[in-house]
N, C-alpha and C positions, 0 to 999 in steps of 0.2 A: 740074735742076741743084742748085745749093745753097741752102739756105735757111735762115738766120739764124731764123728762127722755130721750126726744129725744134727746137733746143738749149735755147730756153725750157724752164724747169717748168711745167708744167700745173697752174694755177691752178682753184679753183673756181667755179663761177658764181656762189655767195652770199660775201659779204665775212663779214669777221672782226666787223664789229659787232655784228651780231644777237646772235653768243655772248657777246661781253661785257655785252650788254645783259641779259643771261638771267642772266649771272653774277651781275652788279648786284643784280638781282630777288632771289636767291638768300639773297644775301648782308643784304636787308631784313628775306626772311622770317627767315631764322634770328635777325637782332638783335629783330623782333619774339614771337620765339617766346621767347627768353632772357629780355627783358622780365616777360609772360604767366607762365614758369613760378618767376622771382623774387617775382616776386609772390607766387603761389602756394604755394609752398614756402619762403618766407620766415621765419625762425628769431624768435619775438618773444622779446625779453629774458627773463629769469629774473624770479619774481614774487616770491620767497622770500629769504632770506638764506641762504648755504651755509654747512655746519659750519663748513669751515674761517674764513670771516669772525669766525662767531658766535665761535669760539675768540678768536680777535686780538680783536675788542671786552673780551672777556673778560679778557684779558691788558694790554690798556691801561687797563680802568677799573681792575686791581690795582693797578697798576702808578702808575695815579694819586693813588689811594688812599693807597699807598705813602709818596709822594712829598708829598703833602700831609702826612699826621703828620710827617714828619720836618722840613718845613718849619715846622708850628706849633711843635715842640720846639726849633726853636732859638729863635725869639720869646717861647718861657717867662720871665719874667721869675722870675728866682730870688733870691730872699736873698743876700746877699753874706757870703760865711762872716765868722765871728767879726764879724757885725752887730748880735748881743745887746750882745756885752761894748763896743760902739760906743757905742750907745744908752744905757746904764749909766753912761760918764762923764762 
């Protein structure tokens, strides 16, 4: 006669876990593998100074340079015009 059971999907004998569980695994090795190859290939800083730095150092100590004489020339202390003929009377 009929039977409610036929209409079922046919399910597998092993559950969904195992595969996740593998998934998991998976998903360790790779973060451990990423790890390992960071390491590995790992970029270490630059040991040197680049042109382009070595310019700008360049360009700020003129610049300071600069900026310093202009600053002592105004601290010059100068004579004060007509300070002879001052001194005279």
């Amino acid at each position: 006669a009929f039977s409610p059971v036929a209409f079922l999907p046919k399910t597998a004998g092993i559950s969904a876990t195992p595969l996740f569980a593998c998934r998991s695994n998976a998903k360790k090795e790779k973060i451990k593998r990423n790890r390992e190859n960071m390491r590995k290939f790992k970029t270490t800083g630059r040991k040197g100074t680049t042109r382009r730095k070595l310019l700008k150092k360049a360009q700020a100590s003129k610049a300071r340079q600069e900026e310093s004489e202009f600053i002592s020339k105004c601290f010059i202390t100068v004579p004060a015009p007509n300070s002879e003929d001052d001194s005279k009377k």
